[in-house]
C-alpha positions in Angstrom: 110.2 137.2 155.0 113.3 135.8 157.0 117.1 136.6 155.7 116.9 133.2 154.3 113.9 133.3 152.3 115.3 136.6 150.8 118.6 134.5 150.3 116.7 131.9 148.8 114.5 134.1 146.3 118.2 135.4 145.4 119.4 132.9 143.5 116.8 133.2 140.8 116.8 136.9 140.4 119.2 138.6 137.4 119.7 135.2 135.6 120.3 133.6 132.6 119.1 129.7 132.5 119.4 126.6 130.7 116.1 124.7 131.3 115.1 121.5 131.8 115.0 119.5 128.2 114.4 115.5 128.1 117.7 114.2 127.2 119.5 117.1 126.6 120.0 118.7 130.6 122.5 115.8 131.0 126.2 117.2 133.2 128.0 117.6 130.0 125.8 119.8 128.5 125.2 121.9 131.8 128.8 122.1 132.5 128.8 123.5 128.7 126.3 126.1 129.7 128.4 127.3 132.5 131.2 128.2 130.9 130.0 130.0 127.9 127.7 132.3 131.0 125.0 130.7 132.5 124.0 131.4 135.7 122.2 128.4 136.7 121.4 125.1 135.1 118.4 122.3 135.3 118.6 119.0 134.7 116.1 117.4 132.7 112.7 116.0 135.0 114.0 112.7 136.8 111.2 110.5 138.3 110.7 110.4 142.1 110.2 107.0 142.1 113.6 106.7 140.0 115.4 109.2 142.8 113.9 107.1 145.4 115.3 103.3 143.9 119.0 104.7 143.5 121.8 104.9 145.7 124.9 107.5 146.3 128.1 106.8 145.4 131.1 109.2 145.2 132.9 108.4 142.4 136.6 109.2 142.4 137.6 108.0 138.7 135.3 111.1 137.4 134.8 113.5 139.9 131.3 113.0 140.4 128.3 112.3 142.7 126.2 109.5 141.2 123.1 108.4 142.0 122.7 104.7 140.3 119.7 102.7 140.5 119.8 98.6 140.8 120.4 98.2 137.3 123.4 100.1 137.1 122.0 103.3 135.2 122.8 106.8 136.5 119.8 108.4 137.7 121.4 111.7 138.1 125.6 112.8 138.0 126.7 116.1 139.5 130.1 117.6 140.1 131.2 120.1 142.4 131.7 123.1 139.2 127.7 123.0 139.2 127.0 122.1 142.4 125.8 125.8 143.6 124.2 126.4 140.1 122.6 123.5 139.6 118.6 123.0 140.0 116.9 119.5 140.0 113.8 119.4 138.8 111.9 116.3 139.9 109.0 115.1 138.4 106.0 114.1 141.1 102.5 114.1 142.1 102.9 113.0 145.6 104.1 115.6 148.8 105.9 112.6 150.7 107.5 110.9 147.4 108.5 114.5 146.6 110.4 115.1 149.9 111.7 111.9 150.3 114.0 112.3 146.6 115.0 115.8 147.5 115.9 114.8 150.8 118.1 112.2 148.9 120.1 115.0 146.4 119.8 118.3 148.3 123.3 118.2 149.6 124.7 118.0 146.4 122.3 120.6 144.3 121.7 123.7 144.5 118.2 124.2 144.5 114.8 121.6 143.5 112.3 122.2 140.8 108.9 120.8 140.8 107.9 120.1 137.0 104.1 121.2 136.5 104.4 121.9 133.0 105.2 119.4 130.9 103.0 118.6 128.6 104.2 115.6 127.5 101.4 111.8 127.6 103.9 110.0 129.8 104.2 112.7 132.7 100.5 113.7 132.5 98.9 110.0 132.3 101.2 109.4 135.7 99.6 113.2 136.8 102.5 115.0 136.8 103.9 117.7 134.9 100.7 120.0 133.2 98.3 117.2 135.2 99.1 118.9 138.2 97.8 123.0 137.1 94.4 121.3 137.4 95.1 120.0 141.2 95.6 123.4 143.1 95.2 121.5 146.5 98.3 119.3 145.5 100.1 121.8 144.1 100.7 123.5 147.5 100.7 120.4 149.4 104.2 119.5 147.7 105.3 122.9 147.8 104.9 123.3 151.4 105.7 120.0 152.3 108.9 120.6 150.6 109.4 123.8 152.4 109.0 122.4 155.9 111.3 119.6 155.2 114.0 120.6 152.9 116.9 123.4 153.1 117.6 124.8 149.5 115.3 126.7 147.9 112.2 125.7 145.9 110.6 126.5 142.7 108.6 125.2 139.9 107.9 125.9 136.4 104.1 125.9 134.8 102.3 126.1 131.5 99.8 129.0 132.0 96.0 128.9 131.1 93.8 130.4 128.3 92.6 132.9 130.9 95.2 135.2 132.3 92.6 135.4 135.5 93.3 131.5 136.4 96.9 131.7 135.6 97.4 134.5 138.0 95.2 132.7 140.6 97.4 129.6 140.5 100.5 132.0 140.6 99.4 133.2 143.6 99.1 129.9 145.3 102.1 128.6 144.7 103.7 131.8 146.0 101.7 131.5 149.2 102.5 128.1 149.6 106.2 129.2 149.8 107.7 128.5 146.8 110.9 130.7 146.3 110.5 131.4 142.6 108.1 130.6 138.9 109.1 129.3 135.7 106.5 130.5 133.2 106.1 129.1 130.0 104.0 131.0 128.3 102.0 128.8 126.6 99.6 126.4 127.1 99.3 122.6 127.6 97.6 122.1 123.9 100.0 125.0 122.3 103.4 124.2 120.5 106.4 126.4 119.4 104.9 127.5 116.4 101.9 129.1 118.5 103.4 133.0 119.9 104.3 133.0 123.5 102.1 135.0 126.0 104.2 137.1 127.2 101.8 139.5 128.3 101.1 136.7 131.0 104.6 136.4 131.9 104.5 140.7 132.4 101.2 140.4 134.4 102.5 138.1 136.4 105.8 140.0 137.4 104.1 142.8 138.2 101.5 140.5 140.7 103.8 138.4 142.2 106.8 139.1 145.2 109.2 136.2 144.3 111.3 135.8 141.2 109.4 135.1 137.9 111.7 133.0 135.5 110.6 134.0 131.7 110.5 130.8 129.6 109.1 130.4 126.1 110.2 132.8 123.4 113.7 130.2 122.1 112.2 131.0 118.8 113.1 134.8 119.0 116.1 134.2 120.9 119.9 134.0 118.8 122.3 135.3 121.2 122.5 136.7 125.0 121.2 140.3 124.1 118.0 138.3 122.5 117.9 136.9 126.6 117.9 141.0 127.6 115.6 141.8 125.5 113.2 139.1 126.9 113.5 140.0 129.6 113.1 143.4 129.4 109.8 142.6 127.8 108.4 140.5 130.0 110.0 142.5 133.0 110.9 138.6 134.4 113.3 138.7 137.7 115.3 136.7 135.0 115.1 134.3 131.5 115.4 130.9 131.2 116.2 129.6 127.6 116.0 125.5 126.6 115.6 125.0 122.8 118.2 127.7 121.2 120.8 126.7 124.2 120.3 123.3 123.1 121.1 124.4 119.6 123.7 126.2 120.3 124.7 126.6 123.8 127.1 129.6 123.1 124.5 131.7 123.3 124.9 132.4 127.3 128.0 134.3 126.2 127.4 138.1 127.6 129.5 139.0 124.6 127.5 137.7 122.0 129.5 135.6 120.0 128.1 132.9 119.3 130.4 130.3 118.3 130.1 127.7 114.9 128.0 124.7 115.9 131.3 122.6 115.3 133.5 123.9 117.4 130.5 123.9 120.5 130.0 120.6 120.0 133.5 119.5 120.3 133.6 121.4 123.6 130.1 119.6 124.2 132.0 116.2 123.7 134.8 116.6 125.3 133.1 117.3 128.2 130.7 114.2 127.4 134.1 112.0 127.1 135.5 113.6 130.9 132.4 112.6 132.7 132.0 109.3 130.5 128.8 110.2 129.3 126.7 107.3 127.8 126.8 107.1 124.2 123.0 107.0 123.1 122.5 110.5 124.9 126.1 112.0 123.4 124.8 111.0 120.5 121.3 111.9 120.7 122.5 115.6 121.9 125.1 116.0 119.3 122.3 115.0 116.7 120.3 118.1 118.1 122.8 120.7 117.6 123.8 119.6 114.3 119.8 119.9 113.2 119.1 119.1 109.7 122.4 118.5 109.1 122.1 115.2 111.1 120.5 113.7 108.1 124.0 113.7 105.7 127.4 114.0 106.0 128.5 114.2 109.2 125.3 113.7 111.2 124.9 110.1 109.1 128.4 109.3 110.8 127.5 110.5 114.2 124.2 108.7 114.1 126.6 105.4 112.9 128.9 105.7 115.4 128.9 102.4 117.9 131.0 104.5 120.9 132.2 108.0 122.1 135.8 106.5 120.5 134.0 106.4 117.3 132.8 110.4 117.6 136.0 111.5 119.1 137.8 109.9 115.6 134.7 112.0 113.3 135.3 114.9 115.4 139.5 114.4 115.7 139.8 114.6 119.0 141.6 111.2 119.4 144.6 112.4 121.5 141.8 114.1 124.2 140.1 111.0 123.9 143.3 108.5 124.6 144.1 111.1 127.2 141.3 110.4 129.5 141.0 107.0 129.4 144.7 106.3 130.0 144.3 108.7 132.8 141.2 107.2 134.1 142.6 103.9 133.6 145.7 104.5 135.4 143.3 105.7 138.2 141.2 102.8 138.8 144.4 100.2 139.3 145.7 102.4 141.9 142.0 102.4 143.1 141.5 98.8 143.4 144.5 98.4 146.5 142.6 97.2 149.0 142.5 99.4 152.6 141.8 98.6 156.1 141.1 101.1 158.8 144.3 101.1 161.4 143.1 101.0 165.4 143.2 104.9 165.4 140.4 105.4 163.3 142.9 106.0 160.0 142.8 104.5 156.2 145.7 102.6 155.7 146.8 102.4 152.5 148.7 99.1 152.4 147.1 95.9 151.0 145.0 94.2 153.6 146.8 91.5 152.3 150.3 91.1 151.2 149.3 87.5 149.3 146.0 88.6 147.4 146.1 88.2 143.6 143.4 90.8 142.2 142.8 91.3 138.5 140.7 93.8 137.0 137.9 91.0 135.2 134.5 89.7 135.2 132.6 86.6 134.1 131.1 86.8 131.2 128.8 83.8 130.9 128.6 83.8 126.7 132.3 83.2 125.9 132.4 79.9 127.9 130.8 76.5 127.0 128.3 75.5 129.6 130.2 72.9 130.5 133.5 74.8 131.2 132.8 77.5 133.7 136.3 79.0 135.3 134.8 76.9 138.4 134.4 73.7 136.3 138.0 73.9 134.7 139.9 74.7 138.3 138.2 71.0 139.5 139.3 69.4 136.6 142.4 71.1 137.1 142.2 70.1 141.4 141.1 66.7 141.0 143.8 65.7 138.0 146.6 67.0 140.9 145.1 65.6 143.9 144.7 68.6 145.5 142.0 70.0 147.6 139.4 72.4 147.1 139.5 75.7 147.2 137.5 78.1 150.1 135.0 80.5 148.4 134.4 83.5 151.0 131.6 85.1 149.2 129.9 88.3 151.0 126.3 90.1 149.8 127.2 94.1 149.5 123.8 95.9 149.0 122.1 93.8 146.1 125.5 92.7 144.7 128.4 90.1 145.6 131.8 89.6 145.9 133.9 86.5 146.1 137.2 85.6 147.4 138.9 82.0 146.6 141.7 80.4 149.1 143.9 78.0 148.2 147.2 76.9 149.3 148.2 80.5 151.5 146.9 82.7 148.7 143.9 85.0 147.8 142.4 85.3 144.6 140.0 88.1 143.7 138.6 90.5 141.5 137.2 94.1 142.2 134.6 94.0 140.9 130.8 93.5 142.3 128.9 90.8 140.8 124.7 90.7 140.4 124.7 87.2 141.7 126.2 85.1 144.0 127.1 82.4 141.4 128.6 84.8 139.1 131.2 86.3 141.9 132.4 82.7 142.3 133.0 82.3 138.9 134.7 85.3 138.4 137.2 84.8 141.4 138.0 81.6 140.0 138.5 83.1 136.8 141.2 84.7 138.6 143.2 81.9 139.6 142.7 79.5 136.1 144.3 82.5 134.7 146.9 83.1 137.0 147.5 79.1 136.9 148.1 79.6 132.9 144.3 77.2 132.8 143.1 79.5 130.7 145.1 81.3 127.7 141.9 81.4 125.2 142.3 84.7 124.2 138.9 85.8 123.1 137.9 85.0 126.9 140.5 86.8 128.8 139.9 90.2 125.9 136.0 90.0 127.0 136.6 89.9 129.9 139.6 91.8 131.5 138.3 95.2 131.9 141.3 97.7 131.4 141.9 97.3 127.6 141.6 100.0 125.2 138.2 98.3 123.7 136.5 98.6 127.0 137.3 102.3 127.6 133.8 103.5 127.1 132.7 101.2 129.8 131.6 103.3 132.3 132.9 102.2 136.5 131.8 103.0 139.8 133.4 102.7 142.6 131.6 101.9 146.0 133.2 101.7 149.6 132.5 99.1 152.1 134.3 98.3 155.5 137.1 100.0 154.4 137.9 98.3 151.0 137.2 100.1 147.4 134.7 98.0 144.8 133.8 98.3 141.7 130.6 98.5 139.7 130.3 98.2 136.2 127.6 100.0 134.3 
């Protein structure tokens, strides 16, 4: 074994892990994990084919690397506090499609998990998750075309089999088709919590195998971070990785054992949702987990209610944190729309490309105006009534989006942001000038649409570079 494959097998020995849960393995709650004491984190199982459809963007409002898909949805957010201790797990049953998505995040992660088993219809009808314990042949085909193509280490995590004969044969595979460490859940694909977890299976196979067997499984016995020694002890796992109780209560990493009331975790949890704008149907969703079957009164009826992360931040009275960020994030993205230019030498220069360029921070939004007056539709009312001619449209494709500037009479009018069609970026830089013209003083239109205002904090923007200038997606 080379000095890399020992470094590699390092990573997962002596730890204490959140797992992968649907909806839960989000950045906020991972960054949660880490500071009460874990070691490493997953992220939930993201699609290949979802991996493979986004793009990178570096996003300077939050501090994150986001992969967004055409749509505008994050795929995947990481920051640079996880990005040594965080694994990817992608869900998969094709080598090439496999390689191709870690290829895509393995600068920015610290290690990728290959999900085989989730027992869940929608990842084994698409044979992936569980599907794959029955395809050894695949199994190491991904693994090793992984190996020979990607530079962080690799691991997996399984469901075992009735027999403890055939799980230990498929453990063995995977180990000799290079994979740097095992998950075991120790159940199988048919059992549920309520059956006992095999541990016995997760000891046998510490005892066959060379690389480091993860212990998963036993959330039911575990309450605090000695319940994680204990595990492991029992199972004699290189380490334990814990989904279900850390989702409950993620305090439970804490070496010292003292575990925190759900209340105050999950205002930690949300602040942290608020700080990397988090989307509100999975705060809320996660929230709703941790406060269990208290979600169904008091409290949890409100949370379930709430319309934004404003809302929660008001239950939970944590307004001021909550005004905080978004003033500062606001304050952040009009110092981020100045236009740059690269100087002859190769530098950014921070000036205005141009000293005459009237940008506002606003979008069309096609409902608030009557089909028959557009932005575009009142300026050539407006043009026409004065004699004047028409404007110049400069409108350039950027990836799959546009963006539109208008000339008229020595000036520039523009917004930021990036528009899904052509048409729309028109509109929206002529939005620009009927307002700057005083055309347009309907209030309810310029509210919709100006994107800076209070009401639109939980928006969530991306910013995305081209040819020097800064743009700006809305999601």
């Amino acid at each position: 074994m080379t000095n890399s494959e020992n470094d590699h097998n390092h990573l997962y020995r002596n730890k204490m892990i959140l797992g992968p849960m649907v909806r839960i393995g989000t950045l906020p709650m991972r960054i949660l994990a880490l500071q009460y004491g874990a070691d490493l984190v997953y992220t939930d199982e993201i699609i290949d084919f979802k991996l493979i459809k986004s793009k990178r963007y570096v996003n300077d409002a939050l501090g994150t690397i986001d992969f967004v898909d055409d749509d505008g949805v994050v795929v995947f957010r990481t920051c640079s506090l996880e990005k040594d201790r965080v694994i990817l797990q992608i869900g998969t049953n094709d080598p090439d499609r496999a390689v191709i998505a870690a290829q895509m995040v393995e600068d920015d992660v610290a290690g990728i998990d290959i999900n085989m088993g989730c027992p869940k219809s929608f990842s084994i009808k698409g044979g992936m998750g569980a599907a794959l314990l029955r395809k050894p042949d695949l199994v190491q085909n991904i693994i090793r075309s992984l190996k020979a193509k990607i530079r962080k280490p690799i691991s997996c995590k399984i469901r075992v089999f009735d027999s403890l004969d055939s799980t230990l044969n498929l453990l063995k595979l995977i180990e000799e088709a290079g994979a740097n460490a095992i998950a075991i859940h120790g159940r199988t694909i048919d059992e549920r919590p309520r059956h006992p977890n095999r541990n016995d299976y997760i000891r046998a196979a510490a005892y066959t195998l060379n690389i480091p067997v993860i212990a998963n499984g036993d959330s039911c016995r575990i309450n605090n971070y000695e319940d994680m020694k204990i595990f492991q002890e029992k199972t004699r796992a290189s380490s334990v990785m814990v989904s279900r109780s850390a989702m409950k209560n993620c305090s439970i990493f804490d070496p010292s054992n003292m575990i925190k009331d759900v209340d105050d975790v999950i205002k930690e949890y949300l602040k942290l949702a608020i700080r990397y704008d988090n989307t509100t149907g999975n705060t809320k969703y996660c929230i709703l987990q941790m406060l269990g079957n208290m979600q169904e009164y008091g409290i949890g009826k409100l949370v379930a209610g709430a319309r934004d992360l404003k809302t929660i931040s008001d239950i939970y009275e944590i307004n001021d944190y909550y005004e905080n960020i978004c003033n500062s994030r606001n304050l952040y993205k009009q110092i981020s729309i100045i236009p740059t230019s690269i100087q002859d030498n190769g530098h950014e220069d921070k000036s205005p490309i141009n000293n005459d360029m009237i940008e506002l921070p606003i979008i069309f939004v096609k409902r608030v105006f009557a089909h028959s007056n557009y932005p575009k539709t009142i300026l050539n009312k407006w043009l026409m009534k004065n004699n004047f001619e028409n404007p110049r449209f400069e409108t350039k494709q950027i990836e799959k989006r546009f963006h539109s500037i208008l000339y008229f009479q020595g000036k520039s009018y523009a917004t930021p942001y990036l528009e899904n069609t052509k048409k729309n970026a028109e509109q929206s830089a002529a939005l620009v000038i009927i307002i700057k013209l005083g055309l347009c003083d309907d209030r309810k239109i310029i509210d919709t649409c100006m994107i800076n205002k209070a009401d639109n904090n939980s928006m969530s923007i991306l910013e995305y570079r081209h040819q020097g200038r800064t743009y700006l997606i809305r999601r």
